[in-house]
VOPAGU-2260 file (C-alpha; in pm, 1 decimal, decimal comma):
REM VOPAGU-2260
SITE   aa  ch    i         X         Y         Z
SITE  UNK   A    0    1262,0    -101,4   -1120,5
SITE  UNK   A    1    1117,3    -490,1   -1208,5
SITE  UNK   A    2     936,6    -502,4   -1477,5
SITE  UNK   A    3     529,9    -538,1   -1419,5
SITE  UNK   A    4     485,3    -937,3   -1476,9
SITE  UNK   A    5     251,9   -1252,6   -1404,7
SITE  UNK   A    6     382,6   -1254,8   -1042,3
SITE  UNK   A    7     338,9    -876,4   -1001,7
SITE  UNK   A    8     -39,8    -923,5   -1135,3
SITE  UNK   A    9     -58,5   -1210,0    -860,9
SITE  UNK   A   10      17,4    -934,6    -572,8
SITE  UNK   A   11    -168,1    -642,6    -754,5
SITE  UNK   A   12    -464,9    -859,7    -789,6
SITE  UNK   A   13    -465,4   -1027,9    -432,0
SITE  UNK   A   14    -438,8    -685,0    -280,3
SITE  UNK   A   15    -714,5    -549,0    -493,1
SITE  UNK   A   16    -953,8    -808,0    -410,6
SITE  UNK   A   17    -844,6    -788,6     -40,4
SITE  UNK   A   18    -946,3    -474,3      -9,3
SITE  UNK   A   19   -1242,7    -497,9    -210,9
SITE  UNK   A   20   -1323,7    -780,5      57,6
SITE  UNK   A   21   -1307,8    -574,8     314,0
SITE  UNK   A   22   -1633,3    -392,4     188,1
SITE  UNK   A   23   -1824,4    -699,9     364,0
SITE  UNK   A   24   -1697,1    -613,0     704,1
SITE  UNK   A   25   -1924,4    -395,9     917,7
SITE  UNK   A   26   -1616,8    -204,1    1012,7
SITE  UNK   A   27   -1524,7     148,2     808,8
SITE  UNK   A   28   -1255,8     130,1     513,4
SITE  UNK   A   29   -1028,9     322,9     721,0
SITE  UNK   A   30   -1069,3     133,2    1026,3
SITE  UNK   A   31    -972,4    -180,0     839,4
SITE  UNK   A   32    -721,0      19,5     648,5
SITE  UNK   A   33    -549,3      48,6     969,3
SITE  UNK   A   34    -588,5    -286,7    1111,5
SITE  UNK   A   35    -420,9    -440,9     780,2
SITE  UNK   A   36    -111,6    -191,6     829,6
SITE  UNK   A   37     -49,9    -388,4    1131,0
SITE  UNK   A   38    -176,2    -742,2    1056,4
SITE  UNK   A   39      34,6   -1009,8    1081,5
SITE  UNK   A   40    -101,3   -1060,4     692,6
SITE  UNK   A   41     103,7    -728,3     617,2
SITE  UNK   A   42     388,4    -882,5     759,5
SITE  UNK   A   43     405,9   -1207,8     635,0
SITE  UNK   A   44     366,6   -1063,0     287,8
SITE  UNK   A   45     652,1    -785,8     336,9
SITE  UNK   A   46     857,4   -1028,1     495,6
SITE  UNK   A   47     830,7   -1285,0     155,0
SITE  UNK   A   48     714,4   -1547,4     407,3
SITE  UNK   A   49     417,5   -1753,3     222,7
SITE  UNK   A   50     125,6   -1611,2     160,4
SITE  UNK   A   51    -195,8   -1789,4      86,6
SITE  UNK   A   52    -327,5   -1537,2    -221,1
SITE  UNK   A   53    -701,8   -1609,3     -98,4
SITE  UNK   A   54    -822,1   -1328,4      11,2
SITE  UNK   A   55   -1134,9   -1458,4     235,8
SITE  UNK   A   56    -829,6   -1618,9     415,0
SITE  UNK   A   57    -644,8   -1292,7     474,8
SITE  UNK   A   58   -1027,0   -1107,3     564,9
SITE  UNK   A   59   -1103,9   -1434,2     839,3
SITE  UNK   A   60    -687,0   -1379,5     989,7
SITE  UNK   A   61    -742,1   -1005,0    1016,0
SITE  UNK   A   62   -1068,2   -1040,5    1153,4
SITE  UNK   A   63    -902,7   -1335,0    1430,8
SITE  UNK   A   64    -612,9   -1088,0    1451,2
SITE  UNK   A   65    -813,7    -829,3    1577,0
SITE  UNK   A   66   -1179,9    -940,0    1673,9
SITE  UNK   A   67   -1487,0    -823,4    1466,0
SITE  UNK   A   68   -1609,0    -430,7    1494,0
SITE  UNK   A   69   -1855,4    -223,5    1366,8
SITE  UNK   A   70   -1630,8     101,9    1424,9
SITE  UNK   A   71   -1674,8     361,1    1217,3
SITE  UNK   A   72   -1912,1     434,3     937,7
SITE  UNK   A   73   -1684,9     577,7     656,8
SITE  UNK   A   74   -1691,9     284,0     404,2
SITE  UNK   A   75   -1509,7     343,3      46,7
SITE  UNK   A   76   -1705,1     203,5    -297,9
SITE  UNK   A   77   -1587,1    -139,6    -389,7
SITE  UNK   A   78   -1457,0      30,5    -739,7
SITE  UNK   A   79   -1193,2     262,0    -475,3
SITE  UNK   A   80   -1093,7     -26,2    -266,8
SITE  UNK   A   81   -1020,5    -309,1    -545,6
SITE  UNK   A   82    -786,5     -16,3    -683,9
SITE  UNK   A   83    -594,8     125,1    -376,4
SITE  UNK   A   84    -488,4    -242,5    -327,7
SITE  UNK   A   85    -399,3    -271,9    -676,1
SITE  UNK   A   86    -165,7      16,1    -667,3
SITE  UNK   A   87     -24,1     -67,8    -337,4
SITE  UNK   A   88      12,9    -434,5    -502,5
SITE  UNK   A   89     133,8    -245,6    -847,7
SITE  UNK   A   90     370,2      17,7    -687,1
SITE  UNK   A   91     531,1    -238,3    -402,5
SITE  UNK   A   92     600,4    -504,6    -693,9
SITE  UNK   A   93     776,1    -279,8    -974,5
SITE  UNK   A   94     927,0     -73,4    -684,5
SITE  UNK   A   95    1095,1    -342,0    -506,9
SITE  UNK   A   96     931,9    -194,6    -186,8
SITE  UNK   A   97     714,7    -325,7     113,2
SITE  UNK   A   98     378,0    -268,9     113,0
SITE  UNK   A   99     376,6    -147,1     428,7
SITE  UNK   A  100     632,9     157,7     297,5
SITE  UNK   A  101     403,2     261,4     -25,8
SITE  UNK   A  102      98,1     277,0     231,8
SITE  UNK   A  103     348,1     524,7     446,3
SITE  UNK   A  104     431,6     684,7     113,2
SITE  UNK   A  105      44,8     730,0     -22,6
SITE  UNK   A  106    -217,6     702,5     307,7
SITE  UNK   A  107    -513,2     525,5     185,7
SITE  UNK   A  108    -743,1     825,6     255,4
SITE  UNK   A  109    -546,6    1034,4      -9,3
SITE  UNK   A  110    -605,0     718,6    -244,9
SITE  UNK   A  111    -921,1     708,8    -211,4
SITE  UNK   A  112    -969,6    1094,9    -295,1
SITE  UNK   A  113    -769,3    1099,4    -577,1
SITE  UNK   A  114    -937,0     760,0    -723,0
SITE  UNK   A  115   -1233,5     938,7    -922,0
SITE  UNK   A  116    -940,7    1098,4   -1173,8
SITE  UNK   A  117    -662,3     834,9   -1136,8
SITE  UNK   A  118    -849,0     488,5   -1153,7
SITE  UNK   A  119    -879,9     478,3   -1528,6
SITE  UNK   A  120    -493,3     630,3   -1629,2
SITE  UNK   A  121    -198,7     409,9   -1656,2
SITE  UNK   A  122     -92,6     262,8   -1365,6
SITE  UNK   A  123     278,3     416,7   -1368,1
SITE  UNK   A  124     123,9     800,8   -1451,8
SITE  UNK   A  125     -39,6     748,5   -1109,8
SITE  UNK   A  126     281,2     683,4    -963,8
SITE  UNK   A  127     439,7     983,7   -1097,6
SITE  UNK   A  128     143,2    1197,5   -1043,6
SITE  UNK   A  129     141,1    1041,3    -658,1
SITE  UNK   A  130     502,8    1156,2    -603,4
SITE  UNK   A  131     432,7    1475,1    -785,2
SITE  UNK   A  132     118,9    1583,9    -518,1
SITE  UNK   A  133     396,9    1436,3    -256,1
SITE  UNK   A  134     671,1    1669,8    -353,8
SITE  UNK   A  135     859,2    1338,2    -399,2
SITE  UNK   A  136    1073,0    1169,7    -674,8
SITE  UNK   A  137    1116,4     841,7    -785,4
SITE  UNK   A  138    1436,1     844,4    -569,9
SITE  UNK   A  139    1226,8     752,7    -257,4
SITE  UNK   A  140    1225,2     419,7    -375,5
SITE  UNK   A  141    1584,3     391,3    -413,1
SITE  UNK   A  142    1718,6     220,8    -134,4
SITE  UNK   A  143    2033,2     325,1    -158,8
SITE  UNK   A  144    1948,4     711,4    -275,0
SITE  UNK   A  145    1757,7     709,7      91,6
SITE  UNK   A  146    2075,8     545,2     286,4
SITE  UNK   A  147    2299,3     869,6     119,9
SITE  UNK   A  148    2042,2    1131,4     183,1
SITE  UNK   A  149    2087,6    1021,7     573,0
SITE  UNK   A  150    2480,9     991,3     584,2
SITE  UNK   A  151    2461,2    1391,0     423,9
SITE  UNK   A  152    2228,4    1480,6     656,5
SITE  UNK   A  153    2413,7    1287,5     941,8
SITE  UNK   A  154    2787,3    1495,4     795,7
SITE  UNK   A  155    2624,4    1809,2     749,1
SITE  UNK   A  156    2505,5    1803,5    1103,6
SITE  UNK   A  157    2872,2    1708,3    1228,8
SITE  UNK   A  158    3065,3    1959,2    1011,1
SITE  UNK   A  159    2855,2    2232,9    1129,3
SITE  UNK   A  160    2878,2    2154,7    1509,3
């Protein structure tokens, strides 16, 4: 686990206020929720490759990305959206972990319900709360915990055949 620092903030905060952003669209939250998950924005940020932190610039390439929509009419409070991104930002930094795999982990619309209780604890009791309601442990962010849960799998299914 990396420790929660200025650079961590940076992501937490640019997330945050990305998603907060995307309040001005006339698309829903969730339809824009989805549209990030496969943005080339998502990418480039998983994939370390430079990332403007502006987050009017990430809104105007997602928009490009995908052309403008007023799909949907579900639209979370600004409040909700400023902290799902912050997690995801928050849990992706100190995890060592895409952002793309903490959205798989936690789907926005489960955020955004549990939000009203969560938004004002400590950022790390949400994280162990979130794995709790997940029946998950903090060994799904081990990299290497995942690769040996696979190879057992992969010899139990050999030894019994």
């Amino acid at each position: 686990m990396r420790e929660f620092d200025h650079n961590g903030l940076l992501k937490a905060e640019y997330l945050g206020n990305l998603f907060e952003r995307s309040e001005e669209l006339t698309c829903s939250s969730p339809v824009f929720m989805r549209r990030f998950i496969h943005s080339d924005v998502l990418k480039s940020l998983d994939n370390n490759v430079y990332i403007s932190f502006d987050a009017s610039e990430s809104i105007r390439s997602i928009t490009e990305q995908f052309g403008e929509t007023s799909y949907g009419k579900e639209k979370y409070s600004k409040g909700a959206l400023f902290w799902i991104g912050y997690m995801y930002g928050y849990i992706s930094y100190t995890r060592e972990q895409p952002v793309s795999f903490v959205m798989k982990l936690f789907n926005y619309k489960q955020m955004n319900t549990v939000y009203y209780v969560y938004h004002t604890q400590d950022p790390e009791w949400c994280i162990a709360n979130l794995l709790d309601i997940n029946n998950l442990s903090e060994d799904v962010f081990d990299n290497n915990s995942r690769l040996k849960k696979i190879m057992k799998e992969g010899y139990k299914k050999r030894s019994g055949d």
